[in-house]
N, C-alpha and C positions, 0 to 999 in steps of 0.2 A: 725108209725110202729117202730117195735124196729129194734136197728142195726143188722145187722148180721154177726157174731164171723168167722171171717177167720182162718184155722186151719195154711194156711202161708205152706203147701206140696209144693212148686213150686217156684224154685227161680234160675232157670237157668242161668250159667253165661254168662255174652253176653261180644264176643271178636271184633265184628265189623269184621267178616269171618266166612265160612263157614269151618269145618274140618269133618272129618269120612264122615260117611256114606250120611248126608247131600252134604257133596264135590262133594262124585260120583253121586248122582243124578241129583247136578245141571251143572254138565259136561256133564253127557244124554240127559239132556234136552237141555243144548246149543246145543249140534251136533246135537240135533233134529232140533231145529229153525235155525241152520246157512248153512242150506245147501237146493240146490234142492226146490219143491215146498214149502214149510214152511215159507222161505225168502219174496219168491212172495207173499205171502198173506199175514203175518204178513206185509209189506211193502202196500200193498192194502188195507190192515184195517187200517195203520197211515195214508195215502192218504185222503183218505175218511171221517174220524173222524175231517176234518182239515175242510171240506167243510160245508154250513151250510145252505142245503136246501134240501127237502124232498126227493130228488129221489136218491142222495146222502146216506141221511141216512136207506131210505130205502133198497137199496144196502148193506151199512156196516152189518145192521142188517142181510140178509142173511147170509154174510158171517162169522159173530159171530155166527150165529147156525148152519154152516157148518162147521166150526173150532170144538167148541162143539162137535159135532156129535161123530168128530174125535177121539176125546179125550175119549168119553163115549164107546166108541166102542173098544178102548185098554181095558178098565177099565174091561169091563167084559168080556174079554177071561183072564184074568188073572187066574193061577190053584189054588190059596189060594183060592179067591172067588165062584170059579165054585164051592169047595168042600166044602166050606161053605153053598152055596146055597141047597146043597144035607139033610143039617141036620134042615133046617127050612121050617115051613109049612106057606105058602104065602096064604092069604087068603086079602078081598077086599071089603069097603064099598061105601058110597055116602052121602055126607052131603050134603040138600039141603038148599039152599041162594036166599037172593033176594035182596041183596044189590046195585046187578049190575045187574037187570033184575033177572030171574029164571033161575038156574046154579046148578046144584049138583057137589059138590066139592068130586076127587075120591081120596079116603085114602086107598094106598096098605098098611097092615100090614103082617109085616113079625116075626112068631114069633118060636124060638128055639124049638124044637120036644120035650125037655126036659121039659120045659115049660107051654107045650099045657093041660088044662083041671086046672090047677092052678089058684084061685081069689086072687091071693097079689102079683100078678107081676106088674114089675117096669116097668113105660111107656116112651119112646122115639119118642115127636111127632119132625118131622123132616120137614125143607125145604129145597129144594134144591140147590144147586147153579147153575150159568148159569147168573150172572148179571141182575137177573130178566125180563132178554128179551130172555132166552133161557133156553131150558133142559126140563126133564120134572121129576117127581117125579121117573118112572123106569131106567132113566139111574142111579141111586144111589143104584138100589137097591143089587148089588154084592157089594158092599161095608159096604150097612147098613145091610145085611148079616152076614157080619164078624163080625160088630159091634156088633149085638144084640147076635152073640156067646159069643165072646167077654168077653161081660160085663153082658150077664145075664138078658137079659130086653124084651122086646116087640117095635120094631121098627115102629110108625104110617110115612109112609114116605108120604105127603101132595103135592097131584100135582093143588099147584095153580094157580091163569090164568096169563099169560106171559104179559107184555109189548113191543109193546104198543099197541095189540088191547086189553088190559083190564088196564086202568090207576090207577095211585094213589087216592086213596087209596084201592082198591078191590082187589088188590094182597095181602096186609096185611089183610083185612077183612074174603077172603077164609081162608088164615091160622088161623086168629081167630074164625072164625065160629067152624072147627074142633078141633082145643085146646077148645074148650065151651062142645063141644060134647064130645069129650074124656069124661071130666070130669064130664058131668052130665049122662053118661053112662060107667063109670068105672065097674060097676058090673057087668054086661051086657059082659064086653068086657074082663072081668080076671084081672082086673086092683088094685091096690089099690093108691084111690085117694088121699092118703099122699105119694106116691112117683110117681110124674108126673115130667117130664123136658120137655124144648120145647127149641128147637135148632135149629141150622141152618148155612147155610157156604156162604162168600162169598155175591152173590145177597140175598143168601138162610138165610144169617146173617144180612140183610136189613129186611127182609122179617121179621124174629123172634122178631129183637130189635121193628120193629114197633108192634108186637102183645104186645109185654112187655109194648109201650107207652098203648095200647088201655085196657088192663090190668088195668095200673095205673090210667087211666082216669074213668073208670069205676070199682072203688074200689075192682077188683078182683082179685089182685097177692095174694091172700090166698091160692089161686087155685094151687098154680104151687109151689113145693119145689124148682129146678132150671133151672134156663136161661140159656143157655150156644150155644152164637152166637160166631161165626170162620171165622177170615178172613174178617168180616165183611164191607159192604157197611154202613156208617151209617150218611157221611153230605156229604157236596158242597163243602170241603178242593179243589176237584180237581180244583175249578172257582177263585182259589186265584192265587199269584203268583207264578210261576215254580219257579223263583229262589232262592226259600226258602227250595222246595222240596227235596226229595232224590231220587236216583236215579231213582229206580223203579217206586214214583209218578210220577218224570218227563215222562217218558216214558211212563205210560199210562193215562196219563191226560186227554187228547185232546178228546182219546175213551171214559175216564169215562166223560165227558162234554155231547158226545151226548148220553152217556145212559140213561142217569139222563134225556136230554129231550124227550127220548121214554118213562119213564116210569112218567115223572110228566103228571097230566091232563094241568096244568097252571102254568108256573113254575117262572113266576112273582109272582100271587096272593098264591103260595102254597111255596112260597120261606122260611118262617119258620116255615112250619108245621112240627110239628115232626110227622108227618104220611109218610111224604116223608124225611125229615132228623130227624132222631131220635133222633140224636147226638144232636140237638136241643132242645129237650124238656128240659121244665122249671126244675130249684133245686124240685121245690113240686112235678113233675111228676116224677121225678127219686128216688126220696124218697120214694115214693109207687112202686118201681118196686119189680118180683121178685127177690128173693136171685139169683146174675148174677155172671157167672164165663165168659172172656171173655178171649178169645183162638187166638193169633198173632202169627205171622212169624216175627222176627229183621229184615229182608229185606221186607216182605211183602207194597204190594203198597195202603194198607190200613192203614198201621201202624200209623202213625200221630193224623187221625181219631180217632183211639180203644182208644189209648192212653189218649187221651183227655178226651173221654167218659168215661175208668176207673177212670183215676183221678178222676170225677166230682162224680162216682159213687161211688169211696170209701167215699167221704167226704158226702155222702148222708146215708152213711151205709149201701148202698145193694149190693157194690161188697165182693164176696167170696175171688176170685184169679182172678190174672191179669196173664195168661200164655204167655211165649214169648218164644217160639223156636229157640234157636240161630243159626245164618247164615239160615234160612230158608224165601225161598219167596214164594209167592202166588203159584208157579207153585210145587214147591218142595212140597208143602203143601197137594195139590191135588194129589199128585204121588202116585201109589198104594206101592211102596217100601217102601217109608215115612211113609205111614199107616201103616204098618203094621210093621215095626220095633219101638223097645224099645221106643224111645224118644216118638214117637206119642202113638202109638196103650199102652203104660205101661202108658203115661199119661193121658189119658182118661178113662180105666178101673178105676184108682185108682180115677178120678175126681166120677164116675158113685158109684163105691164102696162106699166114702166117703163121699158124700155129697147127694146122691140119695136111696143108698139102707139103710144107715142106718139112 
């Protein structure tokens, strides 16, 4: 495949702190976690994560999608997005699979009223985040609301099956089954099949990079204009040594250890699949991926990982932009104020404008 030409839009200065508008939200969100019930259970999820036996991790798991819940539940009383949601017409399919037994995978799409009855709009298939063991495709949907005003697109938001009662790899496979579908029902669905992107945040950035491995393996990144995974889960960095880490890896290591073993089926024998770490696949599998824009936080407790993977994937020729938000961490990232101010919400339209719609 041939390389592909980075236009270089994105080169944010990184000071090693946070300033503006980032400052104050990661001051909201400490006084969130430092106080009252937030403490106890952030304190009862590092407990837990420490322990290394099923009723244990069974437990954490509730409480990672009772945290979640939480979180999803601010997100959309928020009044950007309620008004957002006013001006898009939500509409819902089912792609049926049989990867992991018979399962029809449910695709809400959400698409702008401006939009509706148009065949050369731009598609935005989406996974969610939630660490692959929690969420589900509609807690995102006030958000990919905004987005898809936004930027002017067609949002498919993808409710894959969670871990761990659906293992690796059939959490990537749902999502790929429905990026396959998108695109061999583009017409069908208003689409034009030269502007597809497939995304993804977080677990939901685990989720996308492995559709991209399954892509390359199967000679099909023609398919897709661009990749564009955020915040991304993408190897085992958490199983190395803490004291190499940064902060934030230190501090959620231990949780991402036992996520990683909710969502491996075998995490001996599947220890370098890049279907469970992505971040893994071979130079020849990253060289067939498609054109990848790949979207960090400078404090994020992924950063290490992305990092690695762009490096590998510039010298492959298929990273676009490597974006990195300075002083921004994983939680800042997900904040609906972050969304939706200049630095995020201005760098994603012009990522969608520039490398999507034209």
């Amino acid at each position: 495949m041939e390389r592909v030409q980075s236009k270089n839009l994105f080169n944010f200065p990184l000071k090693g702190l946070a300033e503006g508008l980032v400052a104050e939200i990661d001051a909201q969100i400490h006084a969130v976690h430092s106080s009252g019930p937030p403490v106890e259970i952030r304190q009862k999820i590092v407990d837990l994560s420490l322990q290394d036996d099923e009723e244990s991790r069974s437990e954490l798991l509730t409480m990672i999608r009772a945290n979640n819940a939480g979180l999803m539940k601010m997100v959309s009383s928020v009044p950007e997005f309620v008004e957002a949601a006013k001006k898009i017409e939500a509409t819902e399919f089912k792609v049926p699979t049989s990867h992991d037994g018979n399962f029809d995978v449910l695709v809400e799409v959400y698409t702008p009223k401006t939009l509706v009855g148009r065949s050369d709009n731009a598609a935005f298939i989406f996974a969610h985040g939630g660490g692959c063991v929690s969420g589900s495709a509609h807690d995102s949907k006030p958000y990919l609301d905004w987005m898809a005003l936004s930027a002017d697109m067609v949002a498919f938001n993808v409710d894959y099956r969670l871990a761990p009662e659906a293992k690796c790899p059939n959490n990537v496979k749902d999502f790929y089954e429905v990026v396959k579908y998108v695109c061999q029902n583009a017409e069908k669905l208003g689409i034009d099949p030269k502007k597809i992107c497939i995304a993804g945040e977080s677990g939901g950035g685990y989720v996308c990079t492995g559709a991209c491995v399954m892509l390359a393996q199967n000679d099909e990144s023609h398919l897709i204009k661009l990749a564009m995974p955020a915040i991304p889960m993408v190897d085992d960095y958490a199983f190395s040594d803490p004291g190499a880490m940064t902060l934030e890896e230190r501090d959620s290591h231990t949780v991402m250890r036992q996520v990683w073993r909710m969502i491996a089926a075998d995490m001996d024998q599947q220890a370098e699949d890049p279907l469970l770490f992505p971040g893994k696949a071979s130079d020849e599998i990253l060289a067939k991926f498609p054109p990848t824009i790949l979207v960090e936080g400078e404090f994020d407790m992924f950063i290490t990982s992305a990092a690695r993977l762009a490096r590998r994937l510039r010298r492959a020729g298929r990273l676009l932009e490597f974006v990195v938000f300075p002083g921004v961490t994983h939680h800042v990232c997900l904040w609906p104020a972050f969304r939706m101010g200049e630095m995020f919400d201005g760098t994603i339209k012009k990522i969608i404008q520039e490398y999507l719609h034209k």
